[in-house]
N, C-alpha and C positions, 0 to 999 in steps of 0.2 A: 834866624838862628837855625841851623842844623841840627841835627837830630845828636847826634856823639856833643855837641855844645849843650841841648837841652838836657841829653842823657845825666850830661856831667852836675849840671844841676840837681836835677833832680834829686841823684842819688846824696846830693849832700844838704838838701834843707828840709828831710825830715825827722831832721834832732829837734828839729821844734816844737814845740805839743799842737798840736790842733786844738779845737773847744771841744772837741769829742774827749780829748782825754784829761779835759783840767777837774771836770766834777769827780774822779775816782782820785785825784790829787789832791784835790781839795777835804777833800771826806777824810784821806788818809794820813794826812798830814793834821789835820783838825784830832784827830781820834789818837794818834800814837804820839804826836811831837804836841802840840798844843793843849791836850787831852779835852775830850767831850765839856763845853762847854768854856773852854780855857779862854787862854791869849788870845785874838786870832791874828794879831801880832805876828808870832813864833808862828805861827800857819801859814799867814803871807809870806815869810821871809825863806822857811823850808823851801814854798812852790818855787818864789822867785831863784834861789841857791838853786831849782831843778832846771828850772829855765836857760839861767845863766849858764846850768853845765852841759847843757844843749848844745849851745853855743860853741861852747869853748869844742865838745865832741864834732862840731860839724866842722869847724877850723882844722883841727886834727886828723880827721877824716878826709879831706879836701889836700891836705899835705901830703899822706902818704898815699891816695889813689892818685894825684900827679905826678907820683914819684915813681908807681908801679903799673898798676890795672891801667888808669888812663896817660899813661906817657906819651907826649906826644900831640894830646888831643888841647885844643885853647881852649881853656878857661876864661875869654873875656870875649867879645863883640861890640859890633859899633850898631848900635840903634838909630834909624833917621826918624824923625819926630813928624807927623802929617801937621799940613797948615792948620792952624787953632780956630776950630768955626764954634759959635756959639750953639750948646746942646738947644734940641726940643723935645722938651719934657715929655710931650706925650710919647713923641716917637722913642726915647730913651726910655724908660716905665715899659710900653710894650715890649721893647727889643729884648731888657732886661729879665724881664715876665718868662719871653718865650725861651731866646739863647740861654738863661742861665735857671732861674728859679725851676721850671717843667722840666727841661735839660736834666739836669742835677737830679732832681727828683724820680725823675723817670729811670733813669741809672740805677740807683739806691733800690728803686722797687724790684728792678733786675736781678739786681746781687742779693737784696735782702729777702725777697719770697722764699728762692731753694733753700737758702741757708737758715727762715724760719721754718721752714719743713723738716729740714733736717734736722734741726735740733728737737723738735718737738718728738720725733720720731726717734729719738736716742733716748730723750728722757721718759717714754710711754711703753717699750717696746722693753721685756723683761727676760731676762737670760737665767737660770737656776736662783730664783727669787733676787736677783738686782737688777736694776736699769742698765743698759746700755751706755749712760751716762757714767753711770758709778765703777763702771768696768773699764769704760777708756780714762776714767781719772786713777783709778787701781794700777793700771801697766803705765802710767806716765808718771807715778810718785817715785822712782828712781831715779827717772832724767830730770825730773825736778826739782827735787834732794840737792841735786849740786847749784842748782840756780838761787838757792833759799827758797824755793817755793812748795808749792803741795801738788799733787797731780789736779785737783779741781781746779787750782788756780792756773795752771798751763793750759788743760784742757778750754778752761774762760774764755782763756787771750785767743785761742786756734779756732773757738768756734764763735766769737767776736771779729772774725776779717770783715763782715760787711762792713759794722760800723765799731768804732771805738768804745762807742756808750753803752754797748752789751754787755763789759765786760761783768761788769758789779751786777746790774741784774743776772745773768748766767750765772756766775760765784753762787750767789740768792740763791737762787735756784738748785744747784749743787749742792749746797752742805744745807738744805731744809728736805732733799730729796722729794720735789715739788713737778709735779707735772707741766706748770707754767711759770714764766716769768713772774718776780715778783719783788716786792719795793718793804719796804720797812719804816715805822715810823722813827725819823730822827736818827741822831747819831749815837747815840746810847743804846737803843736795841742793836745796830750795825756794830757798835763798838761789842756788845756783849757778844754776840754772834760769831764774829772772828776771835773774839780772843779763848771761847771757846773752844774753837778749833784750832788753838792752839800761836795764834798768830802774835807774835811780837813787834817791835819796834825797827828788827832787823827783816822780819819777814816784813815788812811796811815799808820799808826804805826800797827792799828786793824787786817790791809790785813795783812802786813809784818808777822806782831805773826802767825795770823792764815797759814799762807803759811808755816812757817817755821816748825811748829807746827803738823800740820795735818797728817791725815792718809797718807801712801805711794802710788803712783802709782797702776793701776792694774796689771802693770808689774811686778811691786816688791813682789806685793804680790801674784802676780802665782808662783815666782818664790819662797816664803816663803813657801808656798802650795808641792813644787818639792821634796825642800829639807828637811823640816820637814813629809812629808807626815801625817799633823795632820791638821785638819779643827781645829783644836780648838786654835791650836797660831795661822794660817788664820787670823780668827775671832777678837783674841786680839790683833794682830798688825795692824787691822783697829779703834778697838773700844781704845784701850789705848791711843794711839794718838790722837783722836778724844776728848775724854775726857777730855787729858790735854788740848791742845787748844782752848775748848770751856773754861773752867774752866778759864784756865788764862786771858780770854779777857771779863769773867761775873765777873771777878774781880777787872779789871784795870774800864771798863767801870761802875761799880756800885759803886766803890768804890772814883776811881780817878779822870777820866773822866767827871761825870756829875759835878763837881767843876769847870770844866774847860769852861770856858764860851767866849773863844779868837778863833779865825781863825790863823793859819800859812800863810801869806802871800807871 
């Protein structure tokens, strides 16, 4: 497959969630639609409803980039299949060991060192008595505003590129104004926590989108980077993504949301 054929992919199957982003779906959907302790019923059926509308966004997506941005470019290939030899375990286990498990890992340690440097150094590093942290979520609470979000929660998702799972710990850490990452016991202090700060059932839906939504990983995207060898799908499997989910949350929120004048209790 070519690279404009893998491109084409790419940019369109990451409406899927990854397992990096189903525990902040799972949490958020348990705590606002199922309530702390609730259904978890109405908790599965939310995720899967998010799932499903992955789907449906990557069909959509895949429409109109054949229509526009990729016109012209195939969307299908022929695969020839190698003769079927029976695996050996051992050699499979190591191959697997080295090409994927270290592979993989070795990446993430890549991307994920500077960016825990960085963060630690926003949240320690004090400007006229606030963090560094509390100032880039301070100038980002307007562009946020239209997303339904809070500036801590934008900032989250921007300084969670390496990995998906940052995003709740960093939030944590944000609104406890906490030098380090940190965890909470249960969904009931988390649920207390956010709703403190003011979070409702729209602003929960807002994350959910946005999470599901968003650009991939920096993992993902080194590895977009490996096998395309094209900075220019790079570029578009951060920015296409980016765009649909802002898009769809400057629409619920302008259009739906400001109607909505109730708390999710």
């Amino acid at each position: 497959m070519d690279s404009d054929r893998c491109g084409f992919v790419m940019l369109t199957n990451v409406f899927v969630p990854c397992n990096g982003r189903f525990p902040l779906l799972i949490s958020l959907a348990s705590i606002f639609f199922a309530g702390t302790g609730g259904n978890s019923l109405i908790a599965a059926a939310a995720v899967s409803g998010l799932v499903l509308f992955g789907i449906l966004v990557t069909f959509g997506v895949s429409w109109i980039l054949s229509r526009t941005l990729l016109r012209g470019v195939p969307s299908r290939f022929i695969l020839e299949l190698p003769p079927f030899r029976w695996p050996k375990i051992g050699s499979l286990l190591i191959r697997s060991f080295l090409d994927r498990t270290i592979f993989v890992l070795g990446r993430a340690v890549t991307v994920a060192a500077p960016a825990g440097a960085l963060t630690w150094l926003l949240a320690n590093i004090h400007l006229e008595g606030q963090s560094l942290l509390n100032l880039g979520a301070g100038y980002l609470h307007p562009l946020a505003r239209f997303l339904g979000l809070d500036g801590y929660i934008l900032l989250a998702f921007i300084l969670a590129l390496p990995a998906n799972e940052l995003v709740l710990p960093l939030l944590l850490m944000a609104y406890l104004n906490l030098g380090t990452l940190v965890e909470l016991d249960g969904l009931d202090a988390l649920a207390s926590l956010l709703k403190f700060h003011g979070w409702t059932w729209t602003t929960a839906l807002s994350v959910m989108l946005f999470s599901l939504l968003h650009y991939p990983c920096a993992t993902t995207l080194l590895t977009i980077y490996k096998e395309t060898r094209s900075l220019k799908w790079t570029v578009l499997a951060f920015l296409v993504p980016l765009v649909v989910a802002s898009g769809v949350l400057l629409l619920l929120n302008l259009v739906f949301f400001t109607k909505v004048n109730f708390s999710w209790n």
